[in-house]
C-alpha positions in Angstrom: 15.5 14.7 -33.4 14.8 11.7 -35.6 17.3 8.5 -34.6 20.1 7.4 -36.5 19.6 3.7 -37.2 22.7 1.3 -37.7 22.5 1.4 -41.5 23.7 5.1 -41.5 26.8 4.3 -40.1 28.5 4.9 -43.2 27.1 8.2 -43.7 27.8 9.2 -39.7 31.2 8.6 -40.0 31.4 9.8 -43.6 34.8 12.4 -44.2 35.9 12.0 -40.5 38.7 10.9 -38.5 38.2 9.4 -34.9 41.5 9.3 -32.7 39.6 8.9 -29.1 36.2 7.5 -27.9 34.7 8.9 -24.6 32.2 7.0 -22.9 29.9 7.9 -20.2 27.5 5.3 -18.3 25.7 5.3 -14.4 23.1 3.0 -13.4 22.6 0.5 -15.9 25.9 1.5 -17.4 27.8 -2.4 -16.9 25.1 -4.3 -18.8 25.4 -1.4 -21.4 28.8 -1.8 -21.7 29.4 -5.4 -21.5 27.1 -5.6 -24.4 29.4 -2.9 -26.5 32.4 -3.3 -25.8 33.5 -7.0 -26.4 32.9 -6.6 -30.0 36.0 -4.4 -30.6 39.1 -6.4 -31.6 42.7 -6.8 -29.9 44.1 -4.5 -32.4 40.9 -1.3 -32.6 43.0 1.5 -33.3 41.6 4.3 -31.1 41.7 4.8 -27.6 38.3 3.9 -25.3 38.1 6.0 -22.3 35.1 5.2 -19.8 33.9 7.1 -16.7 31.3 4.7 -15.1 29.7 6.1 -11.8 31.2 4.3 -8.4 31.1 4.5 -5.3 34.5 6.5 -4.0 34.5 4.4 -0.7 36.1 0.9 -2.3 38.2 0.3 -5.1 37.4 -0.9 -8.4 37.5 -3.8 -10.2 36.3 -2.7 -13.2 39.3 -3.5 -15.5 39.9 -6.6 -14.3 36.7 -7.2 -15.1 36.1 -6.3 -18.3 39.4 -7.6 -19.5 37.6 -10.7 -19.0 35.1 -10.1 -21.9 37.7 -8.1 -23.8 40.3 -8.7 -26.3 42.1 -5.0 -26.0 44.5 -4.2 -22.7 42.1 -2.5 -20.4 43.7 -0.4 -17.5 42.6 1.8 -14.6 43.6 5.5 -15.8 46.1 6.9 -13.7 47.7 10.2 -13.2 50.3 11.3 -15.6 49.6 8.0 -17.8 49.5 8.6 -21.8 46.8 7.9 -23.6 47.4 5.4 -26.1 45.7 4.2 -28.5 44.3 0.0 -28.6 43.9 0.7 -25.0 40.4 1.0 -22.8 40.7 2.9 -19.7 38.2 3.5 -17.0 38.1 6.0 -14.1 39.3 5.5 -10.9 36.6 5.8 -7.8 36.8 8.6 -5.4 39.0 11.2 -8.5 37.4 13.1 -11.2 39.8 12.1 -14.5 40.4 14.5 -17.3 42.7 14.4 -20.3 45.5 17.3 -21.0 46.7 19.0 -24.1 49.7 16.6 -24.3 46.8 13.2 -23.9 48.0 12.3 -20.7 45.7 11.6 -17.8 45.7 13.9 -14.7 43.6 12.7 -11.5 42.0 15.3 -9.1 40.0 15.3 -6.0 37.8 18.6 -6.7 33.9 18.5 -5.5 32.1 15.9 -6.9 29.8 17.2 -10.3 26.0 16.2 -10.0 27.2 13.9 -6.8 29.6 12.2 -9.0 33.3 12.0 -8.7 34.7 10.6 -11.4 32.1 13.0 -13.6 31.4 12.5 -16.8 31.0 16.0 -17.7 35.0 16.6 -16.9 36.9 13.6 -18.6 34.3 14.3 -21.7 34.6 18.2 -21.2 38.9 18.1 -21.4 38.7 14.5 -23.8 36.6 17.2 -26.1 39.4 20.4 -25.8 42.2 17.5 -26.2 40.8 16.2 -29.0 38.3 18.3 -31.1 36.9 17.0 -34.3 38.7 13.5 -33.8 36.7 12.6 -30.7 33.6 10.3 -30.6 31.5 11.3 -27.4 29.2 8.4 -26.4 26.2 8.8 -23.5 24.7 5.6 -21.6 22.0 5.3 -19.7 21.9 6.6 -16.3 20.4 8.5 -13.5 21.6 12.0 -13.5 22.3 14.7 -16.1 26.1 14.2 -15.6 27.6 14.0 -18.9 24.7 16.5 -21.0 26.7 19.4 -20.4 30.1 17.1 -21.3 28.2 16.0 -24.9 27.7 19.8 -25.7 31.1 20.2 -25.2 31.9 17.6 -27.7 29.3 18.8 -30.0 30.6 22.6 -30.1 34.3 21.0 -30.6 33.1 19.4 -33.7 33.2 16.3 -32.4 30.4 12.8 -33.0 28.3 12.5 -30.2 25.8 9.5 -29.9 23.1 9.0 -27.2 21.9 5.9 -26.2 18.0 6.1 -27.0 16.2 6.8 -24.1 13.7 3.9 -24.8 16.4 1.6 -24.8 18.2 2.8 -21.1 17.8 1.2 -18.4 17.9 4.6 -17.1 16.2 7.5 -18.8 17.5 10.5 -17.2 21.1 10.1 -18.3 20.5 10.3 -22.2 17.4 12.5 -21.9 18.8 15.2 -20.1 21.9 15.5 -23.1 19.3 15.2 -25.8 17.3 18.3 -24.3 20.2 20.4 -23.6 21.9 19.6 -27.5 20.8 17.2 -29.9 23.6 14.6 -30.5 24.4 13.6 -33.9 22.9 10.0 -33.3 20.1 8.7 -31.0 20.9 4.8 -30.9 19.9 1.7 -29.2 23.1 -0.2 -27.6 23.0 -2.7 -30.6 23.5 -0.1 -33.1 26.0 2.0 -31.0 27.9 -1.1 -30.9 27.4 -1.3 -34.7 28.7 2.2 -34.7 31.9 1.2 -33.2 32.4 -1.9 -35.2 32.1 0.3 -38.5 34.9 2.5 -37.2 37.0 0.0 -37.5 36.7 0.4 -41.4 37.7 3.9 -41.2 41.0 3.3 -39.7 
């Protein structure tokens, strides 16, 4: 498919509501992020959740980190925590994280998906059935296909999903191998999907 540039925002978002974004990253996924998410302000009215690929052996550090860089409360998701939204959670290492029908957060220790625990494919897969229509599904770069098969789930909920242009990745494989298995609403370069988000803000 063709991509979406930054001036179609308007029309992207055009007639929908966004309650929940659902981001996915791996290799190349910090840079990624540090260069989206700082833009959003203390008071963005939808909750961020991120599943970045980590090493399950050591613990993370990646909300104290980006709360560095960021002016919304960032937190480590943890089991039987609410979602809320003005809030940007990330995934713990070493438990897959999904969201249930009442938008809390439930923490598991089942096989890892495509080597991965936390997946992609299942916070994005149960954000998706949580959510629906109201979910904004967004794919970083990356070097597995963890996450495709969580973006089709999206998709067939009738929720957005955006790919970060495979040009534009550090890592190819990630956003290639969700583009091939269902073409996202939006093929973007990381300055536009941080575009994206900052036009959301004007649909609150």
């Amino acid at each position: 498919m063709n991509a979406v540039h930054a001036d179609s925002n308007a029309e992207l978002l055009a007639g929908r509501r966004i309650d929940a974004v659902v981001i996915g990253a791996s290799a190349g996924g910090i840079d990624a992020l540090l260069r989206i998410l700082p833009v959003l302000p203390k008071h963005f009215g939808f909750s961020v959740m991120v599943v970045l690929h980590l090493p399950d052996d050591r613990d993370s550090r990646l909300a104290e980190v980006f709360q560095q860089h960021l002016a919304m409360p960032v937190r480590q998701a943890d089991d039987k925590m609410m979602v809320e939204a003005g809030s940007v959670y990330f995934a713990p290492p070493g438990y897959h994280l999904s969201v249930e029908r009442d938008f809390s957060f439930s923490l598991s220790q089942e096989d890892p998906v495509h080597f991965s625990r936390p997946a992609i494919d299942i916070l994005m897969e149960s954000a998706a059935d949580a959510w629906g229509q109201r979910l904004l599904g967004i794919l970083l770069t990356g070097a597995s296909a963890d996450g495709a098969a969580g973006m089709a789930r999206i998709a067939a909920c009738g929720g957005l999903t955006v790919v970060q242009d495979p040009k534009d990745a550090e890592i190819a494989t990630m956003p290639s191998a969700a583009i091939r298995l269902r073409a996202p609403d939006a093929v973007l370069p990381v300055p536009a999907i941080r575009a994206l988000m900052t036009a959301m803000m004007e649909i609150q």
